[in-house]
C-alpha positions as CSV (number, residue, x, y, z in Angstrom):
1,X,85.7,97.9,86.5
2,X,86.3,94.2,85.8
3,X,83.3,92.0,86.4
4,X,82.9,88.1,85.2
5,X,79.9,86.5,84.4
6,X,79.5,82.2,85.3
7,X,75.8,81.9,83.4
8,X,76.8,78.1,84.8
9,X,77.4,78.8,88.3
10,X,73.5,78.8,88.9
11,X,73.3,81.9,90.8
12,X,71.9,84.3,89.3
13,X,73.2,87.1,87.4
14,X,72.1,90.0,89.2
15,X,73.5,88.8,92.1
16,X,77.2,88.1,90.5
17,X,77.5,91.3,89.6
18,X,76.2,92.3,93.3
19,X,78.8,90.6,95.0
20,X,81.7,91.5,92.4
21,X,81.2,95.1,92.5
22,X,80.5,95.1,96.5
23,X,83.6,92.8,96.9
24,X,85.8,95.9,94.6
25,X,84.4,98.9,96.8
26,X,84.8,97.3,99.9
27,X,88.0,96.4,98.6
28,X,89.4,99.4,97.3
29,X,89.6,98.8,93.8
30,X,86.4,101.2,93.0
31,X,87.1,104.5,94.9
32,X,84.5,106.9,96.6
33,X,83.7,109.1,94.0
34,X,84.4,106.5,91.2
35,X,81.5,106.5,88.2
36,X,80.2,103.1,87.1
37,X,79.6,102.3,83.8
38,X,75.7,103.1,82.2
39,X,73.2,100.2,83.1
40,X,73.8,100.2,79.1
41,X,77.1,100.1,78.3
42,X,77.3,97.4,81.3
43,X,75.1,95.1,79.7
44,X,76.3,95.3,76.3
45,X,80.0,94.7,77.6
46,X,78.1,91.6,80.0
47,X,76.1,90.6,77.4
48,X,73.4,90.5,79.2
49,X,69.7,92.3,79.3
50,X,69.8,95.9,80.4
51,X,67.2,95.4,83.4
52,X,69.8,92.7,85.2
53,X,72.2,95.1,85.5
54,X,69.1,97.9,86.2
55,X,68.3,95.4,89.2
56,X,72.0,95.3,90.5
57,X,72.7,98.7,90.7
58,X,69.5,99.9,92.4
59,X,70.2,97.6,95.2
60,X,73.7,97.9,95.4
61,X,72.2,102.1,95.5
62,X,69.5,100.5,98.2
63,X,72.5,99.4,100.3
64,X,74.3,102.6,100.3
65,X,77.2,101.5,98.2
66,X,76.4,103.5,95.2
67,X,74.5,107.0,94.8
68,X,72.8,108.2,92.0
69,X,73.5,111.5,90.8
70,X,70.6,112.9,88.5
71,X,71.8,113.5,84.9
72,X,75.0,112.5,85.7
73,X,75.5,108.8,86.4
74,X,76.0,106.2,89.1
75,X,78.8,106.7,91.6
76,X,80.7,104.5,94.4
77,X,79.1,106.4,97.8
78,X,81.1,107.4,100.9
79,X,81.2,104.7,103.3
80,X,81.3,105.0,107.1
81,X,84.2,102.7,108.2
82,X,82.1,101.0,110.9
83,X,79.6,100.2,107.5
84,X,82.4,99.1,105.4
85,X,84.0,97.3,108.2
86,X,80.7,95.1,108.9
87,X,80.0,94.8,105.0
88,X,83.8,92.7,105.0
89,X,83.2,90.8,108.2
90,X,79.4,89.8,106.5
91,X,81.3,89.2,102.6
92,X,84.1,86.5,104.8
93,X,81.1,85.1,107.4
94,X,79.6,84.1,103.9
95,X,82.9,82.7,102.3
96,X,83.4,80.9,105.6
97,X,80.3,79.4,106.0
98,X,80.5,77.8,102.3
99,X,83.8,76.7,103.2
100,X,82.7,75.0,106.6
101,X,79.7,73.3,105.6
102,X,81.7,72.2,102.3
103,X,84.4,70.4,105.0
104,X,81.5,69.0,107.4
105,X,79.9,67.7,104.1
106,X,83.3,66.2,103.0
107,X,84.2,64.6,106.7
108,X,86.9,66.9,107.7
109,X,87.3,67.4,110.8
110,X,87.2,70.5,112.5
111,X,91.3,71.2,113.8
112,X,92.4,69.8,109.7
113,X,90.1,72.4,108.3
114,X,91.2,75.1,110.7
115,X,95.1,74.2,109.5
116,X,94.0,74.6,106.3
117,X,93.1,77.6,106.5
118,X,95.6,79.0,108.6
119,X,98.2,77.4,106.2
120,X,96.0,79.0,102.8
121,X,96.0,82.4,104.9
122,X,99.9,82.5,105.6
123,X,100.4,81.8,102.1
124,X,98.5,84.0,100.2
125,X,99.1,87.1,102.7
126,X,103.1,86.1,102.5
127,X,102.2,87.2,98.5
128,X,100.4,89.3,98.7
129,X,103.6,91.1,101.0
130,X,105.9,89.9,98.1
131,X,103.5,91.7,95.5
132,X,103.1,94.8,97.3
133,X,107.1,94.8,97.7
134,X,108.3,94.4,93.9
C-alpha cells in the first residue's frame, strides 16, 4: 500500500490517508481480503502519531470498507457493487465539483471547461489503453 502525506496541503492528515486508501479499494489496487498495515507500522512508515492513523482506519471500518478481524489485523471488506459503484460516483462528484468551482472562480466558461475535460479524458484513457496493451 502506497500512501503520500502533503502536511502542506491543509487538510488534514486523517483524512489524506481516508481518501488514498478509499480511492485504492475502490480502485482495485487493495483487494477484498487484503491486510493493511498495523496502525503502528503505518505511522512509523507516515511518520506520523499512531492515533491519526487509529482515526482513519476506524472510519474507513465505520464505512464498511475495512473489517476488523480480532487478533488478526485490519482487512479490505467485501463490497456490494451497487456500494462500490456509488462510493466512485461520490469520490468523481467531489473531484468535479473542485474542478468546477475552480473554473467559475477563474472565468471559464462553462462549454471551454467541458472541452477540457473531454479533451483531458480522451487523453489519459487513450494511455491508459496504451499501458494496459505493452
Amino acid at each position: 500500500m502506497l500512501l503520500q502525506i502533503d502536511h502542506h496541503s491543509g487538510q488534514p492528515i486523517f483524512r489524506q490517508v481516508i481518501d488514498q486508501i478509499r480511492r485504492q479499494v475502490m480502485a482495485g489496487q487493495l483487494r477484498q481480503g487484503e491486510q493493511l498495515p498495523s496502525v503502528r507500522d503505518l505511522a512509523l512508515q507516515l511518520r506520523v502519531n499512531p492515533m491519526t492513523i487509529s482515526k482513519a482506519y476506524g472510519l474507513l471500518e465505520m464505512e464498511g470498507l475495512l473489517e476488523r478481524r480480532r487478533g488478526v489485523g485490519l482487512f479490505v471488506a467485501a463490497i456490494a457493487k451497487d456500494k462500490a459503484g456509488r462510493t466512485k460516483a461520490d469520490m468523481l462528484e467531489e473531484a468535479l465539483t473542485q474542478a468546477v468551482v475552480t473554473a467559475i472562480q477563474l472565468g471559464i466558461p462553462e462549454d471551454k471547461t467541458r472541452d477540457l475535460l473531454t479533451r483531458l479524458y480522451q487523453k489519459y484513457n487513450s494511455r491508459m489503453r496504451r499501458q494496459e496493451n505493452e
